[in-house]
C-alpha positions as CSV (number, residue, x, y, z in Angstrom):
1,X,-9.7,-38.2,-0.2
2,X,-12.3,-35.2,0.8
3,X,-10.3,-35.6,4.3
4,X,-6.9,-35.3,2.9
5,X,-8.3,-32.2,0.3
6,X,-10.0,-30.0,3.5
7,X,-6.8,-31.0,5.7
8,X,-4.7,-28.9,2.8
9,X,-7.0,-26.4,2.0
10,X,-7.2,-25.5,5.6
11,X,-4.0,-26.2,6.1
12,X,-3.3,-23.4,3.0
13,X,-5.7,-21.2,4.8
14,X,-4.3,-20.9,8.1
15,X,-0.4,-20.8,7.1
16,X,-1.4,-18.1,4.1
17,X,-1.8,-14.7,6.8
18,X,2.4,-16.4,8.0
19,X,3.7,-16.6,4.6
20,X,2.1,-12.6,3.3
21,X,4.1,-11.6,6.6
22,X,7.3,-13.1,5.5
23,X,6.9,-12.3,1.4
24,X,6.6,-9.0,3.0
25,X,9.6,-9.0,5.4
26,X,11.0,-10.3,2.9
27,X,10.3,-7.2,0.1
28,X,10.9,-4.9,3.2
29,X,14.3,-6.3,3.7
30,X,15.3,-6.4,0.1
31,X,14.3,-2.4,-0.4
32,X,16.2,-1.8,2.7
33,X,19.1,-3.5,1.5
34,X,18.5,-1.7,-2.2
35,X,18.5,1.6,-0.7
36,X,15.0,2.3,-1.3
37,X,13.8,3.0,1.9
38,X,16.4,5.6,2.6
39,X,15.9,7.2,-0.8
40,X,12.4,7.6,-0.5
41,X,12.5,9.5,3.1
42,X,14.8,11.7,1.1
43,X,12.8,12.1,-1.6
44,X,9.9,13.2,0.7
45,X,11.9,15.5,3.1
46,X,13.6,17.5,-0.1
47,X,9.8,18.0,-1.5
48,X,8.8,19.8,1.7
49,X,11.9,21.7,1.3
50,X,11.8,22.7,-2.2
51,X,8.0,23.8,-1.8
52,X,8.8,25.7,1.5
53,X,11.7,27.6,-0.4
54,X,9.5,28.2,-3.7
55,X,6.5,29.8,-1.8
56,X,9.3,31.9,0.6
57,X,10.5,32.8,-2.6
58,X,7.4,33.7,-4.0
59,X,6.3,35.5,-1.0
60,X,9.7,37.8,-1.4
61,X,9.2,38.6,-5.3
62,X,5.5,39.4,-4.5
63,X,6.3,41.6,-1.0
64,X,9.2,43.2,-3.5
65,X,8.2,47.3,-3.7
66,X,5.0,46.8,-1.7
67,X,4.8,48.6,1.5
68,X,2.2,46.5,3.7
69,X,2.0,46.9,7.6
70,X,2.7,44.2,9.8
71,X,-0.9,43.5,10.2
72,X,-0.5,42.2,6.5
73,X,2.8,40.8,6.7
74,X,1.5,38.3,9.3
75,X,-1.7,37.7,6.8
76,X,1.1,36.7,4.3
77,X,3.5,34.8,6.2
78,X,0.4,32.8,7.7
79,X,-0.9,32.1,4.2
80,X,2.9,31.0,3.0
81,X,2.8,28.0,6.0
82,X,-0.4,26.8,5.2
83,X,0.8,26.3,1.6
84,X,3.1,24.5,2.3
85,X,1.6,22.2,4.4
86,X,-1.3,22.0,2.1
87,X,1.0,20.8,-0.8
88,X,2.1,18.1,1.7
89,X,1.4,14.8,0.7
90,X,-0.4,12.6,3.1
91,X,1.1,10.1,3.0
92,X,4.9,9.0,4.5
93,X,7.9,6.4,3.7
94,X,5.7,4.0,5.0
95,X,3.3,3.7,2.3
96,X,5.3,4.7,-0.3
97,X,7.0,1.2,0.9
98,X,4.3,-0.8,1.2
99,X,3.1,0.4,-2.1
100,X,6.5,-0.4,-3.6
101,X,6.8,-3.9,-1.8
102,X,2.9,-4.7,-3.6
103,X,4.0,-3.7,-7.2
104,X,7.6,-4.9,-6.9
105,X,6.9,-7.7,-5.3
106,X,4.3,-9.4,-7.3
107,X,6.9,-10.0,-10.3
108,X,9.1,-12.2,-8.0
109,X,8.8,-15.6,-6.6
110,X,9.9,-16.4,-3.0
111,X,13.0,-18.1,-4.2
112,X,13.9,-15.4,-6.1
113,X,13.2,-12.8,-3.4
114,X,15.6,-15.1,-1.6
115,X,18.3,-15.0,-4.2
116,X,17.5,-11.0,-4.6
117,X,18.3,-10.4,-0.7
118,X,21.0,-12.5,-0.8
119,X,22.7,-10.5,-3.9
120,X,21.8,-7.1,-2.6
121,X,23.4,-8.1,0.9
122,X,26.6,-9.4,-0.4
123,X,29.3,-6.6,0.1
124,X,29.7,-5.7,-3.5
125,X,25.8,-4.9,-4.0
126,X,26.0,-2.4,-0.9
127,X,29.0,-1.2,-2.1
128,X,27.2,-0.3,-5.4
129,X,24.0,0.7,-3.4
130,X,26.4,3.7,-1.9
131,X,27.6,4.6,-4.4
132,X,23.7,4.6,-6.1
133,X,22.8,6.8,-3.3
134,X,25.4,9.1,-3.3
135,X,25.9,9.5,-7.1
136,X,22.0,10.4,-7.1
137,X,22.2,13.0,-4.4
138,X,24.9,14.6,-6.8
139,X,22.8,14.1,-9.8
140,X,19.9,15.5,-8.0
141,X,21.7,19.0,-7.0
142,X,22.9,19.1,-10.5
143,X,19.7,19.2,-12.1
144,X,18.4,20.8,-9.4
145,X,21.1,23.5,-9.8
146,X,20.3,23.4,-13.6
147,X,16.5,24.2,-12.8
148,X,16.7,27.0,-10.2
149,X,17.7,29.6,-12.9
150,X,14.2,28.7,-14.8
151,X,12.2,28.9,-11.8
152,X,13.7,32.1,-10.4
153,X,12.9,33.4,-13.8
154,X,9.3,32.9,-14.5
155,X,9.0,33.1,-10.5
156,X,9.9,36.6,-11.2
157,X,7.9,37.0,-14.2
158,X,4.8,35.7,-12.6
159,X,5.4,38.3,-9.9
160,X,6.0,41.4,-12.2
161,X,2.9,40.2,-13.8
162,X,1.1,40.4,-10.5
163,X,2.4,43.4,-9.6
164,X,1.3,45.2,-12.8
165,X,-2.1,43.7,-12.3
166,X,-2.1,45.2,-8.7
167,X,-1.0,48.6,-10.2
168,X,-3.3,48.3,-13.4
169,X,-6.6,47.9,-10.8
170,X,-5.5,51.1,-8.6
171,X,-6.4,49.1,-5.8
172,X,-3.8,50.2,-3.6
173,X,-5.0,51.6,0.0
């Protein structure tokens, strides 16, 4: 009986590494098949955009009425890039998938990951998951198109304000 118990518990031990590599392609292949993947590249790539516009934009309203050599302007445009990159996350798609696949996955069984991948690969699921995705790139400008008036103006404010604090200090060369 101890025989037959070790056998399976080293049996459990050996095959357990195989199955977590196949519960993941598994996850992996469902998100791909969701969408998921895709959407969150896009999500990361229109951060870096948005954040390089905002500080370029910034960078405009602040330089707005000043008259600064290009000894300066370089000092500037230098401190604008490593902005941005410094409000960079760290991380990629990559993790943000594997960190998906971990909390997503743990609420599923394998036989309903199976079921799952084999719903989400069926034409009418990737019908719906393109239309998902391009819906939500549509609802993103539209917010986004929504927003940009608020930023610009409290961008602009917070510039003024600078500007008058610049003005107020006489510290002007």
């Amino acid at each position: 009986m101890k025989r037959i118990l070790l056998a399976s518990l080293a049996a459990l031990v050996i095959c357990h590494p195989a199955h977590a590599d196949q519960r993941a392609d598994k996850i992996k292949a469902l998100m791909e098949a969701q969408g998921l993947v895709v959407t969150f590249e896009q999500q990361l790539s229109a951060g870096r955009e948005y954040s390089q516009r905002q500080a370029r934009e910034m960078q405009d309203q602040l330089l707005n009425g000043l008259n600064l050599n290009e000894q300066f302007r370089t000092q500037l445009q230098l401190a604008v890039e490593e902005f941005t990159t410094a409000v960079q996350p760290p991380w990629g798609a990559q993790e943000i998938v594997n960190a998906w696949a971990q909390y997503y996955g743990e609420s599923f069984n394998d036989e309903e990951l199976d079921r799952l991948l084999e719903h989400y690969t069926s034409p009418l699921a990737q019908k719906e998951v393109g239309a998902s995705r391009q819906a939500l790139a549509r609802f993103s400008q539209h917010f986004q198109t929504l927003y940009s008036p608020i930023v610009e103006q409290a961008t602009a404010a917070y510039t003024k304000k600078l500007q008058t604090i610049v003005q107020e200090c006489n510290c002007r060369k």
